[in-house]
C-alpha positions in Angstrom: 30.5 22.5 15.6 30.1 19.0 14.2 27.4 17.3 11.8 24.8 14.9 12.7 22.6 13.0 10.8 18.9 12.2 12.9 16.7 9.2 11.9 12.8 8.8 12.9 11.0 5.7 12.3 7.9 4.6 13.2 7.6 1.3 14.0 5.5 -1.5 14.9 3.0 -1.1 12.8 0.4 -3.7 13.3 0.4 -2.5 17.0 -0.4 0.7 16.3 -1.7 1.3 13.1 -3.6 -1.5 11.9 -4.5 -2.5 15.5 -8.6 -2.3 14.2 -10.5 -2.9 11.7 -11.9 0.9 12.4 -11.2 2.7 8.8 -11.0 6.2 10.7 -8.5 4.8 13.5 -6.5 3.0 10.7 -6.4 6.6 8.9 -5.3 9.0 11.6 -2.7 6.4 13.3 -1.3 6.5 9.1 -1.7 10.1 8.4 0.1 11.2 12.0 3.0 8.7 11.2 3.4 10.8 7.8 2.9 13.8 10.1 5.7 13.6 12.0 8.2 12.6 10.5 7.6 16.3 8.6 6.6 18.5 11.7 9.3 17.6 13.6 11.7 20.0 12.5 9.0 23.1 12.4 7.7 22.2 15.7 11.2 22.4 17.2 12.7 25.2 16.0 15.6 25.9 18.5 17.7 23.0 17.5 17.8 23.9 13.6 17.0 20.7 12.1 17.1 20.4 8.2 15.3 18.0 6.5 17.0 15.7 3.8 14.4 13.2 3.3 10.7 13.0 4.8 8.6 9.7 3.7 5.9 7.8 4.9 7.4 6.8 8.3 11.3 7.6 8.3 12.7 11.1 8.4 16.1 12.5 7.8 17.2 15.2 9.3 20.9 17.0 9.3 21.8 19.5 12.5 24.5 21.1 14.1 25.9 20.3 17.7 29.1 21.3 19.7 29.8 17.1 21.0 27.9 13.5 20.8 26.6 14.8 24.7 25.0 18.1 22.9 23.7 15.6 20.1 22.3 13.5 22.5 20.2 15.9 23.6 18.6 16.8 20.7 17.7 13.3 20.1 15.9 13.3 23.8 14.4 16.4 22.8 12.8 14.7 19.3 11.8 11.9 21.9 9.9 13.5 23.8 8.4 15.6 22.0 7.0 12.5 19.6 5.6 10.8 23.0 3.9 13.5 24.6 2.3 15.1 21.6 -1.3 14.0 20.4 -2.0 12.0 18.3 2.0 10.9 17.4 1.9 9.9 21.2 0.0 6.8 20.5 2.3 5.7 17.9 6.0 4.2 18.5 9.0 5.8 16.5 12.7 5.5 16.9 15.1 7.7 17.0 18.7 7.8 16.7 21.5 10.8 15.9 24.6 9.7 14.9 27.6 11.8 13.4 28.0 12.7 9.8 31.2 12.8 8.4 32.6 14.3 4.7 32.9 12.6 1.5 30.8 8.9 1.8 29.5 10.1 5.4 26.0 10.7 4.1 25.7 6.8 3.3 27.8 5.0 6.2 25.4 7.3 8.6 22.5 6.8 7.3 23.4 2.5 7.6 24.6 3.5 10.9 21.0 5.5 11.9 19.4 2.5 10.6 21.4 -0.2 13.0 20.7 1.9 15.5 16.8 2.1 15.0 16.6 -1.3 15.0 18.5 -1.8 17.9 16.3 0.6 19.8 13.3 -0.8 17.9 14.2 -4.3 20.1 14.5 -2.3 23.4 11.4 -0.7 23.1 7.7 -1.7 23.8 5.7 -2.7 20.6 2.4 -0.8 21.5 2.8 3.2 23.2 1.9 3.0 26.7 -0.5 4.9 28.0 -0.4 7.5 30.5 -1.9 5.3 33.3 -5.3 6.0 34.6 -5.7 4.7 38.6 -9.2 5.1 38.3 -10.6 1.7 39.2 -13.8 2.1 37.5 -12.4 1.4 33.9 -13.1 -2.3 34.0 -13.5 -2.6 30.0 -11.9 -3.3 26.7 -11.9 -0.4 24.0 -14.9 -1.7 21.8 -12.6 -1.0 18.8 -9.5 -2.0 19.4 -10.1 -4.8 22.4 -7.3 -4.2 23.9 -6.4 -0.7 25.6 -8.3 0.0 28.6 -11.9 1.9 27.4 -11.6 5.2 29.3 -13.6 7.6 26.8 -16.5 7.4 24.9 -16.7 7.0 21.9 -19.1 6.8 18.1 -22.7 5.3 19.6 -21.4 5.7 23.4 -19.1 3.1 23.1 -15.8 3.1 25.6 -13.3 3.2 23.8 -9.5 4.1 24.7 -7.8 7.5 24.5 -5.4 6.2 22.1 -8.2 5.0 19.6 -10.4 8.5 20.5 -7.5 10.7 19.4 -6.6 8.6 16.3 -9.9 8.0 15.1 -10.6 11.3 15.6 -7.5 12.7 13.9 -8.6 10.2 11.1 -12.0 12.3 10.0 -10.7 15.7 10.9 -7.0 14.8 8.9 -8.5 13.1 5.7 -9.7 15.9 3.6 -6.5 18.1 4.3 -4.3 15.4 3.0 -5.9 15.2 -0.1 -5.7 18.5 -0.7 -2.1 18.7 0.8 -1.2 16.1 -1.8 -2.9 17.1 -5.2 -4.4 20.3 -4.8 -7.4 21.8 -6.9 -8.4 17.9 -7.9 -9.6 17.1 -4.7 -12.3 20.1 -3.8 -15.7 19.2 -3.6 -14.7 15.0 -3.3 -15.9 13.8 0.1 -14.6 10.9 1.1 -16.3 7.6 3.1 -15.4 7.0 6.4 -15.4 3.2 7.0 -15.4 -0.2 5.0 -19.2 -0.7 5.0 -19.3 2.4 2.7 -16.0 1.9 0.6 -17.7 -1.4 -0.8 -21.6 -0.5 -1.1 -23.4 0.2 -4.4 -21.1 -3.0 -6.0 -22.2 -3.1 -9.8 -22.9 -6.6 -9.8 -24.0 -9.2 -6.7 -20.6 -11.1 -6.7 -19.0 -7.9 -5.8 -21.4 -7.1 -2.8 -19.4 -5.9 0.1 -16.4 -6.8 -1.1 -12.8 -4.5 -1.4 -9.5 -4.5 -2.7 -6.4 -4.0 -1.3 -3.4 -2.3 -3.8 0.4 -2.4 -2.4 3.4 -0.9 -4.4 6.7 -1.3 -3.6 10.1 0.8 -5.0 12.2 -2.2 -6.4 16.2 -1.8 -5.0 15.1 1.9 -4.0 17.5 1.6 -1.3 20.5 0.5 -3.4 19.3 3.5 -6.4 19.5 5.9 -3.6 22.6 5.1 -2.3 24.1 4.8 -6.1 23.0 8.4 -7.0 22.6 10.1 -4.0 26.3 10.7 -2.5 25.4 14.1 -0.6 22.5 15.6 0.9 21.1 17.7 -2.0 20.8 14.2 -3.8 19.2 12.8 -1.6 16.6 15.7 -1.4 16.3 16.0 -5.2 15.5 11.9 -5.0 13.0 12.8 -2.4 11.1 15.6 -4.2 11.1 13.8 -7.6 9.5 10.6 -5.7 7.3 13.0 -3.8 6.1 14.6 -6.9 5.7 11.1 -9.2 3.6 10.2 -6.4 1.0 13.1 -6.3 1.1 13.0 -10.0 -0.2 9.4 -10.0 -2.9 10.3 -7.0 -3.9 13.1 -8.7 -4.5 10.8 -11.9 -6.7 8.6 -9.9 -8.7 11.3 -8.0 -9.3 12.8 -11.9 -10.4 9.1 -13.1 -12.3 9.0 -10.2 -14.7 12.5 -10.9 -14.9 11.3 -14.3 -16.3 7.8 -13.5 -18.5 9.1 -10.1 -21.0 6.8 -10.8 -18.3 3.8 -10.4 -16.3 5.4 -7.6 -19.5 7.0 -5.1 -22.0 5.9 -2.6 -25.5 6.1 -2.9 -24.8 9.9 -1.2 -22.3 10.5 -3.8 -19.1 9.7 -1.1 -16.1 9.1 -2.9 -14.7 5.5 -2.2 -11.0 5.1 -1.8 -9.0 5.2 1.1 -4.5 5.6 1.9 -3.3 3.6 4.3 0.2 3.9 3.7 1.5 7.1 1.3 5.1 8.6 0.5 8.5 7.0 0.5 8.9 4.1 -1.4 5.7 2.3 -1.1 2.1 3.1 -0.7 -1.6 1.0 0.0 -4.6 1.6 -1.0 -7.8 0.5 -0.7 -10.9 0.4 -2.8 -14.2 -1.2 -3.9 -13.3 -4.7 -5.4 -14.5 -3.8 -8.6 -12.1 -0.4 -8.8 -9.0 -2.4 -7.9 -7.5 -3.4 -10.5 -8.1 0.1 -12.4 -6.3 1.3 -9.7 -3.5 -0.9 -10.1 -3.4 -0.3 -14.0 -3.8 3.4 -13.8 -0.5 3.2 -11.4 1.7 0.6 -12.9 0.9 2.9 -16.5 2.0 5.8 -14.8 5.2 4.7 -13.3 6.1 3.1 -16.3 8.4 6.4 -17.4 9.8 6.9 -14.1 13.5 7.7 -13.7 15.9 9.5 -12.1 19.0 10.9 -13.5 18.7 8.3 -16.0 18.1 5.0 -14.2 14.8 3.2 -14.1 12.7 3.2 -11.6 10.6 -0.4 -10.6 8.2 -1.3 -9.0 6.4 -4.5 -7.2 2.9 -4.9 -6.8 0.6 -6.5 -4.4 -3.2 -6.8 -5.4 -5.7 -8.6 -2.8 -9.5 -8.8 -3.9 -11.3 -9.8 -0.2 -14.6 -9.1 1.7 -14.6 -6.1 3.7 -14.6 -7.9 7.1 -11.7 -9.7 6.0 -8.9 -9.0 8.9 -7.0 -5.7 7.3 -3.8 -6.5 9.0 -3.5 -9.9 7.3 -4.8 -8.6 3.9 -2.1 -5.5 4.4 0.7 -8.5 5.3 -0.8 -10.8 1.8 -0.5 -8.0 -0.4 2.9 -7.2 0.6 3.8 -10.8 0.8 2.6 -11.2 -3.0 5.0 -8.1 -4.0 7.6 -9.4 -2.5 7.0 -12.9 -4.7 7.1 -10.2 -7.5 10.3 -8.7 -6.4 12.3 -12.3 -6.0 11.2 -12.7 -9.4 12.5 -10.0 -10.8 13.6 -6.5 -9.2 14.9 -5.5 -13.0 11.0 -4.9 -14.1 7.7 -4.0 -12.7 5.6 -7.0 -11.7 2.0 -7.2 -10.1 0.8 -10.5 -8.2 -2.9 -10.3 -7.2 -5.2 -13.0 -5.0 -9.0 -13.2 -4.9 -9.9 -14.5 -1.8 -13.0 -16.3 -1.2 -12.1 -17.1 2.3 -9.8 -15.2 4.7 -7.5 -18.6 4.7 -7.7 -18.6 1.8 -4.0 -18.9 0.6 -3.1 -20.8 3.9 0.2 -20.4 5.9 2.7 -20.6 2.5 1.9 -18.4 0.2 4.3 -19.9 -2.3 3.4 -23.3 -2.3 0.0 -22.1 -2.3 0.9 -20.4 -6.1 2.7 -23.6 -7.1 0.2 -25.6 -6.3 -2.6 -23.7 -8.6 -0.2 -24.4 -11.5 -1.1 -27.9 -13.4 1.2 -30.4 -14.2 -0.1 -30.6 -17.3 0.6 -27.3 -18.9 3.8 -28.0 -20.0 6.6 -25.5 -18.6 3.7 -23.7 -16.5 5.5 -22.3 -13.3 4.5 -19.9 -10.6 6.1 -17.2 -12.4 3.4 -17.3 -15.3 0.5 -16.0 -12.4 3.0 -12.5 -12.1 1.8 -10.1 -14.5 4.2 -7.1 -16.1 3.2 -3.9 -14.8 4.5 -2.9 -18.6 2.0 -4.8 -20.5 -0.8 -4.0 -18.2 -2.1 -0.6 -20.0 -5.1 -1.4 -21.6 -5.7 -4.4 -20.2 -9.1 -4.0 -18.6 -10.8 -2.7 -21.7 -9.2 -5.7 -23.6 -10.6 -7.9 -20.5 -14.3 -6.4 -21.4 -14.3 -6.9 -25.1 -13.2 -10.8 -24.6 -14.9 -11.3 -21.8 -18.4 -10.6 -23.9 -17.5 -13.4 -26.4 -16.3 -16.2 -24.4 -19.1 -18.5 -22.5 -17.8 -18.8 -18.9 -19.3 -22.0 -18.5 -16.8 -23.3 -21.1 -14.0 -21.1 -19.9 -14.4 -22.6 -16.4 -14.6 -26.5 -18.0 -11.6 -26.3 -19.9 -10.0 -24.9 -16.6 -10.8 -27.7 -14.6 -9.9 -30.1 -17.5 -6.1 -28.7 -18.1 -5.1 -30.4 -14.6 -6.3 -34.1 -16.1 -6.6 -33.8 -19.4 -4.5 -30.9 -21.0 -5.5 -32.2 -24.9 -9.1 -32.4 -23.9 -8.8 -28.9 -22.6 -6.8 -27.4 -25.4 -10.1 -29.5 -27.5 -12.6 -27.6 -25.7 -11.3 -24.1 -25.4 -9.7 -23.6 -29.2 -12.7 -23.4 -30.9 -13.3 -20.2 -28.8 -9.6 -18.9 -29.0 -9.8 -19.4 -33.0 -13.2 -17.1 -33.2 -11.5 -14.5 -30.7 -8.3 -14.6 -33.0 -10.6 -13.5 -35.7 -13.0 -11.3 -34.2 -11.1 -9.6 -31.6 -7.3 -9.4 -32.5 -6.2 -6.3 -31.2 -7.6 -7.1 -27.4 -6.7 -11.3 -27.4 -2.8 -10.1 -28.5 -3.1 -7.5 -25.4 -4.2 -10.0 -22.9 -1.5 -12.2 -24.2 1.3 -10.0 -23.8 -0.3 -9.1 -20.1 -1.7 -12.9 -18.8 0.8 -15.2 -21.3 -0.8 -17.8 -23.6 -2.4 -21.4 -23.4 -3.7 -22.0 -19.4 -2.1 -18.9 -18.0 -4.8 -17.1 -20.6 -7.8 -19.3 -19.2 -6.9 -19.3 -16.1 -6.1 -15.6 -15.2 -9.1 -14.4 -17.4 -11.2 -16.7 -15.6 -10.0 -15.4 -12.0 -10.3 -11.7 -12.5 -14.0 -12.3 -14.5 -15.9 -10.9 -11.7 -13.7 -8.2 -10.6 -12.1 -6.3 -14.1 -13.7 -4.1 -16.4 -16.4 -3.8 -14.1 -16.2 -0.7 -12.6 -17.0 1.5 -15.7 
């Protein structure tokens, strides 16, 4: 008998999982791509697979076969039974076996698995095709996605598609259990909203009305960490229970923040709002009211700030998108990653967060780094797009820092001085050091944390002046 390494990854995400702007849909397409890459190997119990790594779309999985012919099989097998079981049906994965030799076999295999689910990933279609229905009286769209053909009915009567039906109803049913699944005890009694029209009511302030925000995080050189330390199997399944567990232990944190703060985190009917898009592996999103985002991405960035393994470092990027709720989700999803990966070119050697309020779903237009540069004024001397990242090591703190200065600097002045710094910097500096001196005096301990976190001179202004309607106000 030989060894064989298996690789699943779904794919084609936009296609398939962030096809609507349906909250439910979006769920249960998420939550069955994190489903099978773990059932897989209960659900087929004749061919003995043994899991070495199980994230949020890619699974790993070691098993036994006579020949390549024999191990064919058992990648047909893991096929099919992805396709033609609901709801992982209406998603696309690829999957690939290839063998998996002694000493450094674990890591040329697992770069051979992944060539090879790219290659198939180029073969195959971008969106799961449906099992063809020759009934010529479906003559509609799904009214959720706009695309499948509506043969179901749906929320209101609506047609809707099979493939949205099953997900969105995997979505509601899934939710609750994955919560539970995740951080146990926490999450009893928390009930969860449903769609974006909940997730951003009861706003604490007008500006906030109806409006989210959008939290991607991103393992920095994961890949290259895991290939360092992991040289066998049993590495790389200690690397994927610590992650596992450094994830819950951050959820868990949030859900606990959450109950403590209901008032901030509910609906008028006492439904908790935050939602998962993306969970496990090296990266996660999350989404929740605009006024909860950034304590979201402060709660996380504190918490991974001791995270190791075996010694080495773990960093992170961040991604941090403040938007209206009708804003398109699958370009908000491709901004906040796009903004972490400005925060991983940067720097991979340290955690760094880059955020974006949007008034406008163009907002940042089609180059999101000239975009940046552009915001920077030419005259704050040696001001560069790097001063807008933030250090997810300085940001603990940070929002009640962000209240107590907030309360003692005018805003009207704040955004003059602003404006000013672009055409004249020394009338600027004139207008905003009066305030700076009486903060230096009144408020040390908060002004030197928002330093350390936002820099000094215009970076100061300018990022307190951005985030004013949407930090320290969920509390």
């Amino acid at each position: 008998m030989n060894d064989y390494l298996l690789r699943i990854e779904g794919m084609n995400m936009d296609a398939t999982v962030l096809d609507t702007h349906d909250l439910s849909t979006i769920r249960g397409s998420s939550l069955a791509l994190l489903e099978a890459v773990r059932k897989v190997g209960a659900a087929l119990p004749r061919i003995a697979l043994h899991p070495i790594s199980t994230g949020a779309s890619i699974g790993l999985y070691s098993f036994a076969a006579a020949a390549d012919p024999d191990a064919a099989k058992v990648r047909d097998e893991v096929d099919t039974w992805l396709r033609t079981t609901e709801p992982y049906s209406y998603l696309v994965f690829a999957v690939d076996v290839v063998p998996l030799g002694e000493g450094e076999g674990l890591a040329l295999a697992q770069e051979a698995a992944i060539a090879a689910n790219r290659w198939r990933q180029l073969r195959v279609s971008t969106v799961a095709l449906p099992r063809w229905n020759t009934d010529k009286g479906h003559r509609y769209a799904c009214a959720i996605d706009h695309v499948r053909v509506a043969t179901e009915r749906g929320p209101g009567g609506k047609r809707i598609s099979k493939s949205t039906l099953e997900r969105r109803g995997h979505g509601r049913k899934a939710k609750q259990k994955f919560y539970q699944g995740e951080v146990g005890p926490i999450a009893e009694g928390m009930e969860f909203v449903n769609d974006f029209e909940a997730l951003t009511e009861n706003a604490p302030t007008e500006a906030l009305e109806r409006k989210m925000a959008v939290f991607y995080a991103d393992g920095n050189s994961f890949s290259k960490t895991r290939q360092k330390l992991c040289k066998e199997s049993p590495d790389l399944q200690e690397w994927d229970k610590e992650l596992r567990a450094k994830r819950r232990d951050f959820l868990r944190k949030l859900l606990a923040h959450m109950k403590a703060n209901a008032a901030a985190w509910t609906t008028k009917s006492g439904e908790y709002q935050l939602e998962v898009l993306l969970w496990g592996g090296d990266e996660f999103l999350l989404v929740t009211p605009a006024w909860n985002g950034w304590t979201a991405a402060e709660l996380f960035f504190t918490a991974a700030a001791s995270w190791a393994f075996r010694g080495t470092q773990l960093h992170h990027a961040g991604g941090l998108v403040f938007c209206h709720h009708k804003a398109p989700i699958q370009r908000i999803r491709r901004l906040a990653e796009d903004l972490a990966g400005l925060a991983k070119k940067e720097d991979r050697s340290r955690s760094l967060l880059a955020y974006e309020v949007l008034e406008a779903f163009d907002h940042t237009g089609g180059n999101l780094e000239r975009y940046r540069a552009g915001r920077c004024p030419a005259g704050a001397a040696g001001v560069t797009p790097a001063a807008l990242l933030l250090s997810g090591d300085s940001i603990d703190g940070a929002e009640e820092a962000v209240k107590a200065v907030r309360s003692a600097i005018p805003r009207g002045r704040l955004q003059r001085a602003t404006g000013l710094w672009r055409t004249d910097p020394d009338g600027a500096k004139a207008l905003i050091e009066p305030v700076y001196d009486e903060l230096k005096a009144q408020n040390p301990a908060e002004l030197g944390r928002l330093e350390a976190l936002f820099g000094t001179g215009w970076p100061l202004w300018a990022h307190l002046l951005e985030l004013w309607d949407y930090v320290g106000r969920g509390d």
